[in-house]
C-alpha positions in Angstrom: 0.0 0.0 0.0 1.2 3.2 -0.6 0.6 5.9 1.9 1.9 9.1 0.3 -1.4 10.9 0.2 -2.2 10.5 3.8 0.8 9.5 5.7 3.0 11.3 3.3 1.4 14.6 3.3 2.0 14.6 7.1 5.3 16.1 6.1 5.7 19.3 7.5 4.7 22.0 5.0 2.6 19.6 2.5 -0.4 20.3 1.5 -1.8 18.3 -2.1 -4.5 20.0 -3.9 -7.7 17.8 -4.4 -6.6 18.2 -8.6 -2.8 17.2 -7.4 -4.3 14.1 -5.3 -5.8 13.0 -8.0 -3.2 13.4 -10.4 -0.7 11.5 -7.9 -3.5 8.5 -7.3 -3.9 7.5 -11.0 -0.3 7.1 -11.4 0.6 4.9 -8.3 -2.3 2.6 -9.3 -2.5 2.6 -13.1 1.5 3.3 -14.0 3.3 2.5 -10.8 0.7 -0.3 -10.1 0.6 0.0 -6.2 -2.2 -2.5 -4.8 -3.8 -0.4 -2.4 -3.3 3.8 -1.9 -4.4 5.3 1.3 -5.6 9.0 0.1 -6.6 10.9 3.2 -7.6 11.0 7.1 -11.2 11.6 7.5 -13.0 14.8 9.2 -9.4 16.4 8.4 -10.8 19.4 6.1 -13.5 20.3 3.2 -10.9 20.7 0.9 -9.8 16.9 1.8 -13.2 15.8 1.9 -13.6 17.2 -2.1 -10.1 15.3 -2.6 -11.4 12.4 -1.8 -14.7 12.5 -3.6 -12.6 13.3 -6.7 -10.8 10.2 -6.0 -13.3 8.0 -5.2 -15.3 9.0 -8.4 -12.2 8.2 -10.9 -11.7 5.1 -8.9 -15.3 3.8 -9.6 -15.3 4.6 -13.1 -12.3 2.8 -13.5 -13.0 0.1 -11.7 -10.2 1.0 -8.2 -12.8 1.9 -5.9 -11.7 -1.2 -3.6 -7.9 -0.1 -3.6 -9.1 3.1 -2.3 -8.4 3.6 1.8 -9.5 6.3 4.2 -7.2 6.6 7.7 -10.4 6.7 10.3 -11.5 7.2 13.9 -13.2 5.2 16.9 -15.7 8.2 16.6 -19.1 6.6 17.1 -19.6 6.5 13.4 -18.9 10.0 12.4 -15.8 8.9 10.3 -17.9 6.3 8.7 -20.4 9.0 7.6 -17.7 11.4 6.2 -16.4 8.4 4.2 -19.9 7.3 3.1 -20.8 11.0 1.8 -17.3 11.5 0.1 -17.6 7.7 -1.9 -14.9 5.9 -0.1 -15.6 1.9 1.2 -12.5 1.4 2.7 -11.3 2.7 6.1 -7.7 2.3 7.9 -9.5 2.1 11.3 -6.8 3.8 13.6 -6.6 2.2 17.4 -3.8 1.8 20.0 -1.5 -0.6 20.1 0.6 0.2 23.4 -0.9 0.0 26.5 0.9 3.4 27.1 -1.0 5.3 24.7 -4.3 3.6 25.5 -3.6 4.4 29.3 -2.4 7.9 28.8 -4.1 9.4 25.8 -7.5 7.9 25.6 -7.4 7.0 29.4 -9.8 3.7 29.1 -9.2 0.2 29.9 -8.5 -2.4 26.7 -12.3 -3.6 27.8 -13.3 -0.3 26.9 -11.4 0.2 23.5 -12.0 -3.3 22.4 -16.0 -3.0 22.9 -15.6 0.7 21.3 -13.6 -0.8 18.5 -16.3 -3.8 18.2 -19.0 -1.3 17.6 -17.3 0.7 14.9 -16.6 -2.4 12.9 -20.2 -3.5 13.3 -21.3 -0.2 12.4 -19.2 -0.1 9.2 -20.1 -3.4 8.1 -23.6 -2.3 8.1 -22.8 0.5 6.3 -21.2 -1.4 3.2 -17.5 -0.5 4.5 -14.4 -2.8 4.6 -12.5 -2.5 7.9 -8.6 -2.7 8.3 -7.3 -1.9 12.0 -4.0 0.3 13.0 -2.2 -0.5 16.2 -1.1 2.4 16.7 2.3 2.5 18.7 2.4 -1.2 18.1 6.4 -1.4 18.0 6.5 -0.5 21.1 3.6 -2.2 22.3 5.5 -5.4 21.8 8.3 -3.6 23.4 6.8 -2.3 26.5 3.5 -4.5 26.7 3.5 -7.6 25.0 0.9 -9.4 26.5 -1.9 -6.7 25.5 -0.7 -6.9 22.0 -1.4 -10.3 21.9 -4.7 -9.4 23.8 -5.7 -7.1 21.4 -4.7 -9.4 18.5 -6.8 -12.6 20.4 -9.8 -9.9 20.1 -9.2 -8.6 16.3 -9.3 -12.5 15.7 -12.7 -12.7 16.2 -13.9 -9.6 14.2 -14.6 -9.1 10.3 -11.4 -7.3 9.8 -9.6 -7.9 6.3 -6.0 -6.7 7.3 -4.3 -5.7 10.5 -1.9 -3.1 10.2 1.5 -3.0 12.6 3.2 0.8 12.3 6.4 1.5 14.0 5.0 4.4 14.6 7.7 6.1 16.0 10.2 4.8 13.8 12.3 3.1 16.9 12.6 -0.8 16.3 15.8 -2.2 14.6 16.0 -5.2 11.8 16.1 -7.6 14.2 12.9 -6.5 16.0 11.6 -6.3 12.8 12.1 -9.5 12.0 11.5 -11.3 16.2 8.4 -9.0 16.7 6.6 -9.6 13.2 7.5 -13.5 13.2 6.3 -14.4 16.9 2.7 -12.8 15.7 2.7 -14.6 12.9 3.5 -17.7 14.3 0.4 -17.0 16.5 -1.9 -16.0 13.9 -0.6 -17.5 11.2 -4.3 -17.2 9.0 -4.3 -13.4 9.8 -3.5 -10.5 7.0 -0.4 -8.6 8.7 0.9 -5.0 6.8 4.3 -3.7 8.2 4.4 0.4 8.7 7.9 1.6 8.7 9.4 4.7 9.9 13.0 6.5 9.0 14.0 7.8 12.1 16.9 6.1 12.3 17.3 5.7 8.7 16.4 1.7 9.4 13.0 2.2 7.3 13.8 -0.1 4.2 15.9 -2.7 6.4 12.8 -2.9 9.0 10.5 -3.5 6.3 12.8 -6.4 4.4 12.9 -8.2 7.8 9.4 -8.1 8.3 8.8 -9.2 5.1 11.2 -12.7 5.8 9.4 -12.7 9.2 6.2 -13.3 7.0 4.2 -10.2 7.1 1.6 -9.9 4.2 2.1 -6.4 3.4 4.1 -3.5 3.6 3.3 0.4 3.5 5.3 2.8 1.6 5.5 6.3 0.4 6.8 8.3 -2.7 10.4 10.0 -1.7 9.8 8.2 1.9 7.9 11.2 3.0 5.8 11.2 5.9 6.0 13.1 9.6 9.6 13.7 10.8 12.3 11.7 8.8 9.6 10.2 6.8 8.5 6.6 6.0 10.0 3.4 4.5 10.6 4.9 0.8 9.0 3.1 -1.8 12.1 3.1 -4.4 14.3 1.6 -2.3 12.2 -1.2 -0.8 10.9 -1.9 -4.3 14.6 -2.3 -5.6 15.7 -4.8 -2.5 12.6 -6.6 -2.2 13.5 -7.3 -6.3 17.2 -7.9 -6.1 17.3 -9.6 -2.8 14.0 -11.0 -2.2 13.5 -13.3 -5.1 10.6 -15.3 -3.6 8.5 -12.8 -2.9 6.7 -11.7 -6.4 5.2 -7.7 -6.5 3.8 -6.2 -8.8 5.2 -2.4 -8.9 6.3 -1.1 -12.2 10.0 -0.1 -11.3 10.4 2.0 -14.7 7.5 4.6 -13.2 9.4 5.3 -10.1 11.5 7.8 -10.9 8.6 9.5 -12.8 5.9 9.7 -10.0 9.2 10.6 -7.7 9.9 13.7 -9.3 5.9 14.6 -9.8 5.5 14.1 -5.8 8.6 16.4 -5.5 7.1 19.0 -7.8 3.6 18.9 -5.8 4.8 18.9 -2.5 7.9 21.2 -2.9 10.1 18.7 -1.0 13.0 17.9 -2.7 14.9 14.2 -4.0 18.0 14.9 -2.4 20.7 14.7 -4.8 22.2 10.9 -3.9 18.8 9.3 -2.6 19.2 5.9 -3.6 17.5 4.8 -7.0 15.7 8.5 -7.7 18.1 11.3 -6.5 20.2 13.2 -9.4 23.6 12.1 -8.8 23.1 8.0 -8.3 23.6 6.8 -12.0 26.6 9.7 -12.6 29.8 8.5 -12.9 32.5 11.1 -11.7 35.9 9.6 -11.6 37.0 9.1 -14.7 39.0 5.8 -13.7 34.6 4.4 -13.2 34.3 5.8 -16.6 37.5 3.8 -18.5 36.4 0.6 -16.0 32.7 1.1 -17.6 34.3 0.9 -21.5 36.0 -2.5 -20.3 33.6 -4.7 -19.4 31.3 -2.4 -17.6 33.1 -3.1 -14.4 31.5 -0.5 -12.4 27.8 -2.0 -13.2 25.8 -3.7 -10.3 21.9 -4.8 -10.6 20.8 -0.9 -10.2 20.6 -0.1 -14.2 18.9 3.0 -14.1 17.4 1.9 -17.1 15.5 0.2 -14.9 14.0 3.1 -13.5 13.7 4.7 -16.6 16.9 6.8 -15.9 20.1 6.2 -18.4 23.9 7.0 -16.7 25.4 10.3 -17.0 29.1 10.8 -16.7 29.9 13.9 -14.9 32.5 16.3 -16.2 34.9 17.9 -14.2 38.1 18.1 -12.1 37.9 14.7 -11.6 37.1 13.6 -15.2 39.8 11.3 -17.2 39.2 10.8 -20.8 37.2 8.0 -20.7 34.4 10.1 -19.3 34.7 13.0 -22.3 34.5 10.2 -24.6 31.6 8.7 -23.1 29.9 12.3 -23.5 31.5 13.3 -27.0 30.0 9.4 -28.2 26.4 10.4 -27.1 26.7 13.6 -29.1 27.9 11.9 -32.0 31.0 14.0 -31.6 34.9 12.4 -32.3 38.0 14.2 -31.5 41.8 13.1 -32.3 43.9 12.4 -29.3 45.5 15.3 -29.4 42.4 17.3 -29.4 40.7 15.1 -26.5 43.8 16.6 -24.3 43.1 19.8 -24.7 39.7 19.6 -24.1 40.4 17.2 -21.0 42.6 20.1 -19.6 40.1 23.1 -19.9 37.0 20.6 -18.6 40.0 20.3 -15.1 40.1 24.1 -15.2 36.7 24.7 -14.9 36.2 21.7 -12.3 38.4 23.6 -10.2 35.8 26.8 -10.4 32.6 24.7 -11.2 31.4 21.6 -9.2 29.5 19.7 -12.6 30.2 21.0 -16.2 27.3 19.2 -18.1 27.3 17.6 -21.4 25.5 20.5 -23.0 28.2 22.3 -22.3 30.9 20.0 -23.9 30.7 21.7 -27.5 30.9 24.9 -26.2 34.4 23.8 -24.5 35.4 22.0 -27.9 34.8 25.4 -29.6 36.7 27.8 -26.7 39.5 25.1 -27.3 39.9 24.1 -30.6 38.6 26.9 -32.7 41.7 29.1 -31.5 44.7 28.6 -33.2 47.0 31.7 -32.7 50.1 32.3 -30.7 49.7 33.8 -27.3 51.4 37.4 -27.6 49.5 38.8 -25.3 48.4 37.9 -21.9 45.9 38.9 -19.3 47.4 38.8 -16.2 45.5 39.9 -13.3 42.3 42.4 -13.1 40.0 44.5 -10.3 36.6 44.9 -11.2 34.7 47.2 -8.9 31.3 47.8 -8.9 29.8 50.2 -6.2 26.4 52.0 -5.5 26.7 55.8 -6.6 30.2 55.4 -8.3 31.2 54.3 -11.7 32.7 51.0 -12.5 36.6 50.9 -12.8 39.1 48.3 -13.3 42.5 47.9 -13.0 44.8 45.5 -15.4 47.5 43.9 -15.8 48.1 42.8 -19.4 51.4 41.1 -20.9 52.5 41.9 -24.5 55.2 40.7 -26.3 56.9 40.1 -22.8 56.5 43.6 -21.7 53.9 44.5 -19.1 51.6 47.0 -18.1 49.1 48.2 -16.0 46.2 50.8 -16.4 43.1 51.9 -14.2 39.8 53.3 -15.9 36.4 54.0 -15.3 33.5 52.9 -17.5 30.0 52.3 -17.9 30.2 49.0 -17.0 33.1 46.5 -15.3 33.3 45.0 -19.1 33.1 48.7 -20.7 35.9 50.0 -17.8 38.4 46.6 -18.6 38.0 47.5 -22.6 38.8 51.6 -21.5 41.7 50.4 -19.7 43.1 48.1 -22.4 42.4 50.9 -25.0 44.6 52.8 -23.2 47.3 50.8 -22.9 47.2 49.9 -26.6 47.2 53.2 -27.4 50.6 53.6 -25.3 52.0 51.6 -28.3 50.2 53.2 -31.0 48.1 50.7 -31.6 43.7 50.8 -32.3 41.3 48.2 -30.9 38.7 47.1 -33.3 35.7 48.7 -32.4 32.9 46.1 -30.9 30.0 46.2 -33.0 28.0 42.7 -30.9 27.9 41.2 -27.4 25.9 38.2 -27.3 25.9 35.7 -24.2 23.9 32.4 -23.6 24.4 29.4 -21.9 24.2 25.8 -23.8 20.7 24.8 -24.4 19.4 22.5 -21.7 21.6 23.0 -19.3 20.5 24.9 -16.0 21.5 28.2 -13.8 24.7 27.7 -12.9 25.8 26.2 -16.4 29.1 28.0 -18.1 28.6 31.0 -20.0 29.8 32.1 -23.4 30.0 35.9 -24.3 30.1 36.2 -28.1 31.9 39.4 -29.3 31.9 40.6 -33.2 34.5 43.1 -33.4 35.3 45.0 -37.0 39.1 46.5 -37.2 40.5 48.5 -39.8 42.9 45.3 -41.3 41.4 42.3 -39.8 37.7 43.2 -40.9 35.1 41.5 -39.1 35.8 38.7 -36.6 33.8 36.8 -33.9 35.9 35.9 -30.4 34.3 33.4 -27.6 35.1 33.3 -24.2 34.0 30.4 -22.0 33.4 30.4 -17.9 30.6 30.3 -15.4 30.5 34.0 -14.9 29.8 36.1 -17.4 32.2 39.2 -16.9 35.4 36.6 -17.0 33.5 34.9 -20.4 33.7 38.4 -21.5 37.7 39.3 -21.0 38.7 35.8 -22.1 36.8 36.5 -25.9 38.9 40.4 -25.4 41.7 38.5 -25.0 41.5 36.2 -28.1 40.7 39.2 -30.1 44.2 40.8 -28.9 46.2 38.4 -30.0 44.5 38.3 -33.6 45.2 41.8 -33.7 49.1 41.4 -32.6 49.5 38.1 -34.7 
C-alpha cells in the first residue's frame, strides 16, 4: 500500500491540492501499479473531503474503488459518515496498540477500546464498509506491553477485519525486531493479514521493512520519496529495488520503470526535494565522476551492479569535471555523435579540469561549447591577461585595473566605465594606445548558456569586433561567470590583432 497521500502529506509544509491528489492517485495505481493507496484521514478538512470525492469517483469509473483507503476514527460513526458521503468503502481504522498510549491518551481500559472498536466495525459493516485496524504504537507495544498486544490481536481475531496493520510508529525498532516481533505474531496468527508500517527515524526504514517481510508479514506500507512526519516513512524506491534484487521469492507487482517519474511529480507537488544521492531516484546515483569508473565502464562495464537506471527509466550520465579522465569525455562526446583526435581530446580534458576547479559539474550541453573555446583558436599567445580588479559600487562608476602582458612587456592601467566590461575595454584601449596601436571597435555582445543546461551552467559571451585590417571577426570566451567569459573573448581578439 502506498501511503503518500495521507501518511505522506503529514510532512511538514505539504499540502496536495484535491486536482494534485488525483493526479498522484492514477499514477501509483495505473502506472506505478501499487495494490492499495491510502488517500486521506477523515474529518481532516472540506478541501480533503472534495479530494477524496474526486478520488473516489475516478476510482469507480475505473473500476479501483476497492484499492481506495481512508485513515479513520473510533468516533461513534462520524468517520464512517464522512467516508460514506465523500464515496470511499475502505477505512484504515486507527486504534492503539501500546498499553501506554491507550492508558495515557484515551485514558480507558482495553475492555473499553476493544468494545468501542467492536462497535465501529459493526457499524461499518452495516454501512457497506471494509474494515482494516492500526495498532497504533504497536512497535513498542511489543516492546513495552507484549501481552496486551497479543490481547488485542486474540480480540481482532474474532472480528470481520480484512487486514491488520503494525506501524512502527515512532520509527524506533531495529531489523532484528523487525524480523522477532513480526515473526512471533505470525506464528500465533498464522491465518491473519499482517501490513508492516515503517518509519525512518533512524534511517532503518527499508531494512525494517525487508525483515518483516522474511518474518512473513503480508504487506508492507510505503510512500513516494519516503515522506511522511519527521524523517519520513520506508521509501517506496528503495524497498521496491531490494525486495527485487534480494527478495527473489516474494513476487510484486510495482512497475519499477515509473518510479523515478511519479518521484519527481511528488517532489514537484509537494515542494520537498529528492535529495541529490537518494538511492534509485536522487540526481547524482547513475553519474559517474571519476573518470577511472568511466575507462572501468568501456572495459567490461566493471563498475555496473543490478541498479541499471534503465530500470527506473533513468540512463547514466558521466559527470564532467576536475575529476574527469578521458574515458568520461568520450563517453559524452559518443552520445553527441561527436569524435576528436587524441591530441584534441587533451586539450579539451585540460580546460573541462580548469573549470572543475571553479565549477562543481560541467554538463554535457556544455561540452561543445568547450570544444569550440579550445579548438577553434589557433594563434600564438602574444599577449596575456594577467590579473584584473573589477569594482562595482552604488553611486560610483565602475573601474578596473589590469594587468596585461604583450610581447613580454607588461603594463598596468586603471579606468572607469559604464560597465566593469566597458571600464576593462577603456583600460586596455589605453594601454594599446601607449603603443600606437587601435582596438577594433565592438559592434555585438551576445551571451547564452548551452541549451538545456540549468543556472549555474558556463557561459559564453560572443563578441563581433570590426578593425581596420582584420575586418570583421567573432571571439568566444568560456566560464561560469559572465564578466570573465567576456575578457577571455577580449583576450583572443588581442592576440589576432598582434599576430
Amino acid at each position: 500500500m502506498d501511503t503518500t497521500l495521507r501518511d505522506g502529506e503529514q510532512t511538514s509544509g505539504v499540502s496536495f491540492s484535491a486536482s494534485e491528489k488525483l493526479t498522484i492517485a492514477k499514477l501509483l495505481l495505473e502506472e506505478l501499479k501499487v495494490d492499495r493507496i491510502e488517500i486521506a484521514s477523515a474529518r481532516v478538512s472540506e478541501g480533503e473531503f472534495q479530494a477524496v470525492k474526486d478520488v473516489t469517483a475516478w476510482a469507480k469509473e475505473h473500476d479501483y474503488l476497492d484499492t481506495i483507503e481512508v485513515l479513520t476514527f473510533v468516533d461513534n460513526g462520524v468517520s464512517i459518515d464522512w467516508m460514506i458521503e465523500a464515496g470511499a468503502t475502505v477505512q484504515n481504522l486507527l486504534t492503539k496498540g501500546s498499553l501506554n498510549h491507550l492508558t495515557h491518551q484515551l485514558k480507558k481500559t482495553p475492555d473499553q477500546h476493544f468494545k468501542e472498536i467492536k462497535n465501529t466495525i459493526l457499524l461499518a459493516q452495516d454501512k457497506g464498509i471494509e474494515t482494516n485496524v492500526y495498532l497504533e504504537d504497536w512497535s513498542n507495544g511489543m516492546r513495552n506491553s507484549k501481552d496486551y498486544v497479543f490481547e488485542f490481536l486474540e480480540f481482532l481475531s474474532t472480528q470481520s477485519v480484512k487486514r491488520i496493520m503494525l506501524p512502527d510508529t515512532l520509527g524506533v525498532v531495529t531489523p532484528k525486531e523487525s524480523f522477532d516481533f513480526v515473526k512471533e505474531i505470525k506464528e500465533q496468527y498464522p491465518n491473519l493479514h499482517f501490513d508492516f508500517h515503517a518509519h525512518n527515524d533512524y534511517d532503518l526504514g527499508v531494512a525494517n521493512a525487508m525483515e518483516g517481510l522474511k518474518a512473513g508479514a503480508d504487506g508492507l506500507h510505503l510512500t513516494i520519496n519516503g515522506m511522511g512526519e519527521r524523517a519520513g516513512n520506508a521509501p517506496m524506491s528503495s524497498t521496491i529495488a531490494v525486495i527485487n534484487d534480494f527478495m527473489p521469492d516474494i513476487e510484486i507487482g510495482v512497475n519499477e520503470q515509473a518510479l523515478y517519474k511519479v518521484s519527481r511529480l511528488v517532489e514537484t507537488f509537494s515542494g520537498i526535494m529528492i535529495p541529490a544521492n537518494k538511492p534509485i531516484i536522487g540526481a547524482n546515483v547513475f553519474t559517474q565522476t571519476a573518470g577511472i569508473h568511466a575507462d572501468g565502464d568501456n572495459k567490461n562495464n566493471l563498475y555496473f551492479s543490478d541498479l541499471l537506471p534503465e530500470r527506473f527509466g533513468r540512463t547514466r550520465k558521466y559527470a564532467l569535471g576536475k575529476s574527469s579522465g578521458k574515458a568520461n569525455i568520450q563517453k559524452n562526446l559518443q552520445e553527441l555523435g561527436l569524435q576528436l583526435s587524441d591530441e584534441d581530446l587533451r586539450k579539451v580534458t585540460q580546460r573541462i579540469i580548469e573549470l572543475g576547479d571553479k565549477k562543481q559539474v560541467v554538463t554535457k550541453e556544455d561540452l561543445p561549447y568547450i570544444i569550440s573555446d579550445v579548438l577553434d583558436y589557433t594563434y600564438e599567445e602574444k599577449v596575456k591577461v594577467n590579473s584584473y580588479v573589477l569594482t562595482h559600487s552604488k553611486g560610483l562608476r565602475p573601474s578596473t585595473t589590469v594587468s596585461i602582458t604583450i610581447n613580454d612587456e607588461t603594463f598596468e592601467e586603471n579606468a572607469l566605465g559604464d560597465g566593469q566590461f566597458d571600464a576593462f575595454i577603456n583600460a586596455i584601449r589605453s594601454i594599446f594606445k601607449k603603443k600606437d596601436m587601435v582596438l577594433p571597435g565592438l559592434i555585438d555582445y551576445a551571451v547564452r548558456i548551452p541549451p538545456g543546461s540549468h543556472s549555474d551552467a558556463l557561459c559564453e559571451t560572443i563578441i563581433t569586433w570590426k578593425g581596420e585590417e582584420e575586418g570583421e571577426f567573432i571571439t568566444r570566451g568560456l566560464d561560469s561567470d559572465q564578466t570573465v567569459s567576456a575578457i577571455k573573448a577580449t583576450e583572443k581578439m588581442l592576440n589576432i590583432i598582434i599576430n
